[in-house]
Structures are given as structure tokens and as C-alpha cells.
C-alpha positions as CSV (number, residue, x, y, z in Angstrom):
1,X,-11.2,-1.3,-11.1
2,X,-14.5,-0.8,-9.9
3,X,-17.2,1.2,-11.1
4,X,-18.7,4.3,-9.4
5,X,-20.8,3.5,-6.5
6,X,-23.1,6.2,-7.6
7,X,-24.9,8.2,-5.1
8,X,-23.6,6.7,-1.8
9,X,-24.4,10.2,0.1
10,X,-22.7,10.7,3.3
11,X,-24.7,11.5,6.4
12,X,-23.4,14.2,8.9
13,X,-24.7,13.9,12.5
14,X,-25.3,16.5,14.4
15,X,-25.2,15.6,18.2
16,X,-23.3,18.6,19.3
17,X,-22.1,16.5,22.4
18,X,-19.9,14.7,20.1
19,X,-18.4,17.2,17.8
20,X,-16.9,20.4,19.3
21,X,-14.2,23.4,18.7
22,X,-12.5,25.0,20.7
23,X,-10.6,28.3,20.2
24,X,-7.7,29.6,21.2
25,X,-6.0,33.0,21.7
26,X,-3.0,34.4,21.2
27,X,-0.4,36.4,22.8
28,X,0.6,39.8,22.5
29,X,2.9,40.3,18.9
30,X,6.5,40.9,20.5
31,X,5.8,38.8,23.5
32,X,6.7,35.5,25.0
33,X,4.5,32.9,26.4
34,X,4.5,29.2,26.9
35,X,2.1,27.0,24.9
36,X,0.2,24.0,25.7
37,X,1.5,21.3,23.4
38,X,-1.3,20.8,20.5
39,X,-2.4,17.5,21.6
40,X,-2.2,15.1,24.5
41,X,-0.6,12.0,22.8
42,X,1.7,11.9,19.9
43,X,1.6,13.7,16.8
44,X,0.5,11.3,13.8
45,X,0.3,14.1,11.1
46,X,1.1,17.7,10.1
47,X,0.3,19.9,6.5
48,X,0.3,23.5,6.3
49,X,-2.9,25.7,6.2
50,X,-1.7,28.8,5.2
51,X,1.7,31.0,5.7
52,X,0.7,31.7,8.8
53,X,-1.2,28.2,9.8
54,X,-0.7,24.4,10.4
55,X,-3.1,21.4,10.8
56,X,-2.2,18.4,13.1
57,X,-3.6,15.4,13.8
58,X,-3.0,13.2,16.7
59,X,-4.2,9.7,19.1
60,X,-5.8,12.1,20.9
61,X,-8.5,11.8,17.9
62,X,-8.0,15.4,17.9
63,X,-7.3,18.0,14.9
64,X,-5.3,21.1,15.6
65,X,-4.9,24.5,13.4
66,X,-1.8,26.4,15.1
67,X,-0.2,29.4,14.4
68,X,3.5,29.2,13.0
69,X,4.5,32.4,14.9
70,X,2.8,32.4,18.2
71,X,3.1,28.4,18.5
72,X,-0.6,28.5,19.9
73,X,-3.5,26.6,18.6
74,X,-6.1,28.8,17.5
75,X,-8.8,25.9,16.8
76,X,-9.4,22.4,17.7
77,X,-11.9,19.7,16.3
78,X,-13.2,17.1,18.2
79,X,-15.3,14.1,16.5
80,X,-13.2,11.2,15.3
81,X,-13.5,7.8,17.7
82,X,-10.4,6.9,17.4
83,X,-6.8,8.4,16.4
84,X,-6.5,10.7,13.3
85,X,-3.9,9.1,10.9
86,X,-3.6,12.0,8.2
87,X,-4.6,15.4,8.1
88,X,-4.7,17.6,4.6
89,X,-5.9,20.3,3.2
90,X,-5.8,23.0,0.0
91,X,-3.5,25.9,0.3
92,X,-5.2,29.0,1.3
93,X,-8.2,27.6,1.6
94,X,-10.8,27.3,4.5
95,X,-11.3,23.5,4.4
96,X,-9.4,21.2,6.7
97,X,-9.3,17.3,5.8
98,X,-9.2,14.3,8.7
99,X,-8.6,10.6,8.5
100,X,-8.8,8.2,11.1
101,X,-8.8,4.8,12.4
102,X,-12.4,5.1,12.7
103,X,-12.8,4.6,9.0
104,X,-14.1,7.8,8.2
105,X,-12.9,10.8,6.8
106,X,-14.4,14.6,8.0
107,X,-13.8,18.2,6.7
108,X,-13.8,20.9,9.1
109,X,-14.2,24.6,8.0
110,X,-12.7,27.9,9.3
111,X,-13.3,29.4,11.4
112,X,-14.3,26.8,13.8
113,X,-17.5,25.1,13.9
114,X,-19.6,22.9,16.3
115,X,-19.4,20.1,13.8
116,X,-17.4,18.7,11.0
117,X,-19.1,20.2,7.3
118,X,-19.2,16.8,5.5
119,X,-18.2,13.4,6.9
120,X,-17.1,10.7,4.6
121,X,-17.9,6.7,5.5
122,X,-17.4,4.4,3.2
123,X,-13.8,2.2,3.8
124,X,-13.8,-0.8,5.6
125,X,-10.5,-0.4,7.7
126,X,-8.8,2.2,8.6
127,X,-8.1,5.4,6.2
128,X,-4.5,5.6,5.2
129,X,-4.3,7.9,2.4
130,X,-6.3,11.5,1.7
131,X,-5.5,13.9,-0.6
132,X,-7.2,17.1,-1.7
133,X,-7.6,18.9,-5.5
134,X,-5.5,22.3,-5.5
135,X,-9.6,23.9,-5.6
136,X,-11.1,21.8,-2.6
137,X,-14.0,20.4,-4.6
138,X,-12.7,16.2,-5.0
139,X,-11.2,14.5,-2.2
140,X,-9.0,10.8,-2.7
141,X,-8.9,8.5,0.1
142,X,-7.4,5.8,0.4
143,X,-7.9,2.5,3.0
144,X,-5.9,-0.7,4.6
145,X,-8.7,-2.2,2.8
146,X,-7.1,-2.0,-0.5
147,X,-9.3,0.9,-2.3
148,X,-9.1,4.3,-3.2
149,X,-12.5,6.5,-3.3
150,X,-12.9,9.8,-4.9
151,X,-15.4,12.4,-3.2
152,X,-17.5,15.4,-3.8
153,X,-16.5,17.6,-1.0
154,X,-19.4,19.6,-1.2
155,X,-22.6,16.8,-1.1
156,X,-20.2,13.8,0.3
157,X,-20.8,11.6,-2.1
158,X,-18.6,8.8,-3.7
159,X,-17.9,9.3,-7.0
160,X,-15.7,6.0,-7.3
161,X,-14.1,3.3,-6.0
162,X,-11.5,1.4,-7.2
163,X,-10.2,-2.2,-5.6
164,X,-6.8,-3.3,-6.1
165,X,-5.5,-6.9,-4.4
166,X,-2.8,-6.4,-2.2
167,X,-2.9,-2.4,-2.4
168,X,-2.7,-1.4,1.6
169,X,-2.4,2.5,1.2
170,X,0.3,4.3,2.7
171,X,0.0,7.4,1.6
172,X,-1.7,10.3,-1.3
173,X,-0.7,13.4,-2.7
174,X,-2.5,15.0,-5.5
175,X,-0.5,16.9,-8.5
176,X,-0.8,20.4,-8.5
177,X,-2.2,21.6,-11.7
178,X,-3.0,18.1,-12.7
179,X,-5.9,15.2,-12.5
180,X,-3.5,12.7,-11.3
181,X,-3.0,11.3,-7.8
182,X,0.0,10.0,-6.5
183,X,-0.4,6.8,-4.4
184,X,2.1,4.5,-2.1
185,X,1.5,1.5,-1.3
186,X,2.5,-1.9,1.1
187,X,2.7,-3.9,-1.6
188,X,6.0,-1.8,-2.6
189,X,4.9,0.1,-5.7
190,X,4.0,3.6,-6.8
191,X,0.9,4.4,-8.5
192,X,-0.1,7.4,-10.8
193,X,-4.2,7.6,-10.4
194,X,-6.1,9.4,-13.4
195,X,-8.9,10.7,-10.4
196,X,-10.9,11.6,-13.7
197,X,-12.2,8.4,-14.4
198,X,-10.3,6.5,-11.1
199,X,-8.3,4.4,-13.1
200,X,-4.3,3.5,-12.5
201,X,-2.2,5.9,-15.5
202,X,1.0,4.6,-14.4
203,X,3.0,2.0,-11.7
204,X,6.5,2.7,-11.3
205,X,8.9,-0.5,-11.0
206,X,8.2,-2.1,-7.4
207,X,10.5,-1.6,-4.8
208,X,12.5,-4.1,-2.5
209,X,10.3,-2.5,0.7
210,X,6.8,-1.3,1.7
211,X,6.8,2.5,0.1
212,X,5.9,4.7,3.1
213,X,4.9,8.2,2.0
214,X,5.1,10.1,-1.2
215,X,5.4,13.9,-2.4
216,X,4.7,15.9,-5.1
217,X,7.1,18.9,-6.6
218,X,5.4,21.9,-7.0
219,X,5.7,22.0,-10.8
220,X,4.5,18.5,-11.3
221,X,7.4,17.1,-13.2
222,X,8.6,14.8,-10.1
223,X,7.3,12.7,-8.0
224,X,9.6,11.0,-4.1
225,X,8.7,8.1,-2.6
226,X,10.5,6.6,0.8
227,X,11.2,3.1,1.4
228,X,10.7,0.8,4.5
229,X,13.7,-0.9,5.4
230,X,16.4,-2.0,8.6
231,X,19.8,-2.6,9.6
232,X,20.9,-0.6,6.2
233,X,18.6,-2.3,4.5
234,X,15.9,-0.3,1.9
235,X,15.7,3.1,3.4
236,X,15.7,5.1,0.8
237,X,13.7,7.9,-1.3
238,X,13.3,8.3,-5.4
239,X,12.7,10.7,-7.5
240,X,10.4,9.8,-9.8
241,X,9.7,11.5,-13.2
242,X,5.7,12.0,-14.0
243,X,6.3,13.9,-17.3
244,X,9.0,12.3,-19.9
245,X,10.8,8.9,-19.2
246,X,8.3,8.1,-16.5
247,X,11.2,6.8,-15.0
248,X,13.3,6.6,-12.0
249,X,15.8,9.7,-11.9
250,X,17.4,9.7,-8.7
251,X,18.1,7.3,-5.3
252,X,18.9,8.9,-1.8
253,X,20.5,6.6,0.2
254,X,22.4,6.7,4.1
255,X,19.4,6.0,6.2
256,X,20.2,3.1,8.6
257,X,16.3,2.2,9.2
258,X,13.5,2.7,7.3
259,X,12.3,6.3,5.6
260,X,8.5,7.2,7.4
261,X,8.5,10.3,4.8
262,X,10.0,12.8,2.1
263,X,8.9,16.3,0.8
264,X,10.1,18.5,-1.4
265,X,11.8,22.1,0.0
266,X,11.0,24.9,-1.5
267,X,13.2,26.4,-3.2
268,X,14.2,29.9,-5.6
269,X,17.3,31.7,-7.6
270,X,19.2,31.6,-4.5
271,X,18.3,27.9,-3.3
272,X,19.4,24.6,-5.0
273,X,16.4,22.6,-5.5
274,X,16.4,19.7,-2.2
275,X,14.5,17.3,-0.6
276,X,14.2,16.2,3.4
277,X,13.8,12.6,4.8
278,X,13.0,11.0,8.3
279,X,13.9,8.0,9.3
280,X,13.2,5.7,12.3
281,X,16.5,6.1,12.6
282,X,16.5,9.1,14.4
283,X,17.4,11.5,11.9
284,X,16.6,13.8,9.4
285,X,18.2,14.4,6.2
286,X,18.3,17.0,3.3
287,X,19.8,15.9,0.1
288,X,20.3,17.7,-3.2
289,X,17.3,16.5,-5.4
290,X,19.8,16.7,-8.7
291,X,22.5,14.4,-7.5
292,X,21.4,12.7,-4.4
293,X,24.4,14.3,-2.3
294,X,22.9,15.4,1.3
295,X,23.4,19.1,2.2
């Protein structure tokens, strides 16, 4: 693991030809309108703002904020130079998080501005991974280029890198109430980063496939990835347990492709505690987290 790069300070520009946000309006409450769609090429990444808000990212090198209810976008970032791969940010709060194929990373505040607030350079390949702490102030990203970097949102600087061989990012997720980090990877394991120091806690047995995405439950004690896979091959999620065993819990298999992703539902008194997964097969499915049996 490598040490902190010390004060690698990130530089915002501020050619307002470059950056720009756009704002949208809304309908009338009770009445029905048509939408443009949020972006003009696919979708690569969605995480709610709010109740009331989403963030998208797309090839477009766009990011969107939309209402759930109206369906219209209410702001729109421009400044990545190429497609936005992920898209995060803390609940309830005004700071929006953007990774791209460009190599950089950018937070955007709300409402909209002329220009991102920070910008984050620092991987060599494209940024994979970006996860935000439940109070907005570190930022974890992580890179085809095998690290992981840990920021100060609010001066842009690094406060670490760490280098793995072999560790091409899929995705982050931070746990709530918690220093750790969750990571996936290409190289088929899950990872439990300490962002305190930067520094692996835990690696959870590899996997047959790449491990595509990963999720956190809301009280910390598990952990989902989703597995690569084909011709009923791999495919499928597990529950992971970050408090006790440290252990694998649960397997949810019936995918015929591989899994691109897995999140936690929420859930109450009334609710059995679930989980959804898509797959490039097509579907979607919902599972009961406890014994793996699909709603």
C-alpha cells in the first residue's frame, strides 16, 4: 500500500465555456406533461439525491438531478470530456459526485452552478469506483489503474493512494456509520478498505468471476456483491457479513448471464428484508435476503 501523496491539490478551471448548468422547470402539481429523456445517449449511472431527487450520469458526459415525481430534470452539469461512469452522492446533502472516462472525478453543488466546486485528477485510467462518507467531507475513488485514493472534498486534495496488482475497480460503496469502504474488483474478490489509514481490513474468498458492483445494508452488518458470468455460468450475488463471521451468508442464484448490480430494498415491520439484481440477461430479480428464495 502506498503512502499518502501529501498535498497533491486539485486545480479547478474556470473557463465558463466549458462547464455549464442548466435548469429546468417543472409542471404544474396534478398535471401531466411529457419529459425530455435526461440524457441523449444511454444511461451509465443512477443514486438518489434526496426523497424527492435523483442524479444520473450518462455518454453524453452529462450529469442529471431529476425529480422522482414530475420526471423532469431540474439541473444539468456539463464539464466531463468524455462519458460519466458513476455518479454518487450523500443523502440529503447538496453535493453531487461524477466519475468519468476522462480520469477525473468533479463535485457539483446545488443548486446549480456555472462550474464543478472541486475537481479531482489524479488516476491514470479511467475512474471506476467513487464513494462518498455519510457527512460529504472524504471522497474514495477508485481506477482501472489498479488504486484507490481518498480525498478531501472540501480543498481537493489526496489524502492517499493505495496500489494493488491486478485490482481493476468495479465498484465502491462506503458503510454508513462506519470508516470502511466496500470495494469490487476484476480480479474477483471483495475488499473491506479501513479509509482511515487506506489500508485493506478484510478480502472475502475470491470468486469464480469478475465481481461487478457491490452494496451496503443500511445498518452495516452486510455487505452484496454480483458476479460476472454466461450461459448459467457465475451470475450470482452474496451476502456478505462485515460484523461477526466475516463470512459468506447467503448465494442468489437463477441469472442466466452475468449480474451488472445488487442493492439492498428498504425495508420495515411490514416488509421482509430483500435484495434486487440485474442481469445482462434481461431481467430483474428480488430475492429474500434471509434465504435466497426470489419474491
Amino acid at each position: 500500500v502506498a503512502r499518502a501523496m501529501g498535498k497533491l491539490q486539485s486545480k479547478i478551471s474556470f473557463h465558463t465555456s466549458k462547464y455549464r448548468a442548466d435548469v429546468g422547470h417543472t409542471g404544474s402539481i396534478g398535471t401531466s406533461r411529457e419529459h425530455s429523456p435526461a440524457h441523449s445517449d444511454a444511461v451509465t449511472s443512477v443514486a438518489a439525491l434526496s426523497p424527492d431527487l435523483c442524479v444520473s450520469g450518462g455518454r453524453d458526459k452529462s450529469v442529471a438531478v431529476s425529480s422522482w415525481r414530475s420526471g423532469a430534470v431540474l439541473w444539468r452539469f456539463l464539464g466531463h470530456e468524455r462519458e460519466v461512469t458513476k455518479v454518487t452522492s450523500a443523502l440529503d446533502s447538496n453535493r453531487v459526485f461524477s466519475a468519468s472516462r476522462d480520469k477525473t472525478v468533479m463535485m457539483w453543488e446545488l443548486p446549480g452552478t456555472a462550474g464543478p466546486s472541486q475537481h479531482f485528477p489524479g488516476h491514470d485510467l479511467v475512474v471506476t469506483g467513487l464513494a462518498v462518507s455519510p457527512d460529504a467531507s472524504q471522497l474514495c475513488t477508485g481506477s482501472r489503474d489498479n488504486t484507490v485514493c481518498k480525498w478531501d472534498t472540501e480543498t481537493g486534495e489526496c489524502l492517499g493512494r493505495a496500489m494493488i496488482s491486478r485490482n481493476l475497480v468495479t465498484h465502491l460503496c462506503w458503510v454508513p456509520g462506519e470508516p470502511y469502504v466496500i470495494q469490487t474488483s476484476e480480479d474477483k474478490t471483495t475488499r473491506v478498505w479501513d479509509s482511515r489509514e487506506l489500508q485493506v481490513a478484510h478480502t472475502f474468498p475470491a470468486k469464480q468471476h469478475i465481481q461487478t458492483c457491490c452494496d451496503v445494508s443500511q445498518d452495516g452488518r452486510y455487505c452484496l456483491s454480483s458476479s460476472g458470468g454466461c450461459a448459467g455460468q457465475g451470475g450470482e450475488a452474496t451476502l456478505w457479513d462485515l460484523r461477526q463471521t466475516r463470512g459468506r451468508v447467503c448465494e442468489y442464484r437463477g441469472h442466466f448471464q452475468g449480474t451488472t448490480s445488487c442493492v439492498f430494498l428498504p425495508w420495515g415491520p411490514a416488509l421482509a428484508p430483500s435484495i434486487a439484481t440485474s442481469s445482462s440477461d434481461s431481467t430483474v430479480k428480488v430475492w429474500d435476503r434471509d434465504t435466497g428464495g426470489r419474491g
